[in-house]
N, C-alpha and C positions, 0 to 999 in steps of 0.2 A: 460504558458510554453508549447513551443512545444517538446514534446517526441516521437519519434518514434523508427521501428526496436528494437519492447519491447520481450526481453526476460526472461520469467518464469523458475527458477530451486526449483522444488518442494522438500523440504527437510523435515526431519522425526522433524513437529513441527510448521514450519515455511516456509516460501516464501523466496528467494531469488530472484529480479528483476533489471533489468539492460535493460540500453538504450540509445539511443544518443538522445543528445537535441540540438534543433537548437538555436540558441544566437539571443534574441530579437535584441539587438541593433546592432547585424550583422551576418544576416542570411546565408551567406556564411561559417561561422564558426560551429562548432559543438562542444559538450562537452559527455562524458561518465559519465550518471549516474545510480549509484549502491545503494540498499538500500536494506536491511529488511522489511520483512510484516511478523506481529504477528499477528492471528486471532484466537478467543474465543469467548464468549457469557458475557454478562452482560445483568440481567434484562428479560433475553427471548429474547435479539435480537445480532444480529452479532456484534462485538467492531473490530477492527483492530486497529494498531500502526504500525505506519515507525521507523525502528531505523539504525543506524550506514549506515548513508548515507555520499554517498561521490560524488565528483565533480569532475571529472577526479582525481580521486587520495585524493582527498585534501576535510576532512570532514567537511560537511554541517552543517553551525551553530545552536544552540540547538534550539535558537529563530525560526529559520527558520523551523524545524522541528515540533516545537512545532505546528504553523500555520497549517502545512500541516498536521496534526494529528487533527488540531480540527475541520479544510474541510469537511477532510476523515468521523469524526465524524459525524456534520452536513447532511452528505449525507445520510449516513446507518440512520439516524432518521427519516429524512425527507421520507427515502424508508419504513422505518417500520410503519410510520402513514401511508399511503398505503395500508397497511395490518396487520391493528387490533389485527385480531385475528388469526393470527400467530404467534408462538412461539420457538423458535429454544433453542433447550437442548445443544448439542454439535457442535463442530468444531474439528474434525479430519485431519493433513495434513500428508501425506506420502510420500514418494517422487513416491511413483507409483499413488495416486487420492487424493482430498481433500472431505471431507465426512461432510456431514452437517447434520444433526436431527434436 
């Protein structure tokens, strides 16, 4: 999926993100996508979840969410075997910084 012109709205907890997506099978076409980012810790490493996404308007199926929740997962693992021995305590988001320990 191409996404771009990604916009971040930092709220007291959570992400808000939004962006247009080019349409694989017609790139002249665009769509507005919007979604939730929750972040916390499990385990000593960063966890994130996408929730309440939508497709210009029209929300993105669970299955499909699901997927891209277990990506997202996949990745932060793949980054934390990289770095052993590091441990992260908290995830703080504010709408003015997001704070990581």
């Amino acid at each position: 999926m191409l996404v771009k012109e990604i916009t971040v709205s930092l709220q007291s907890g959570y992400v808000l993100v939004s962006g247009t997506r080019e349409r694989l099978n017609n790139p002249g076409k665009t769509d507005q996508l919007d979604f939730r980012l929750d972040q916390g810790v499990s385990n000593g490493q960063l966890a994130a979840s996408i929730s309440n996404a939508q497709l210009d308007g029209t929300p993105i199926e669970q299955n499909r969410l699901d997927h891209w929740n277990q990506a997202l997962a996949n990745r932060i693992a793949s980054f934390g075997q990289k770095h052993p021995n590091s441990t992260l305590q908290s995830v703080v988001i504010m709408p003015s910084a997001v704070t990581l320990t």
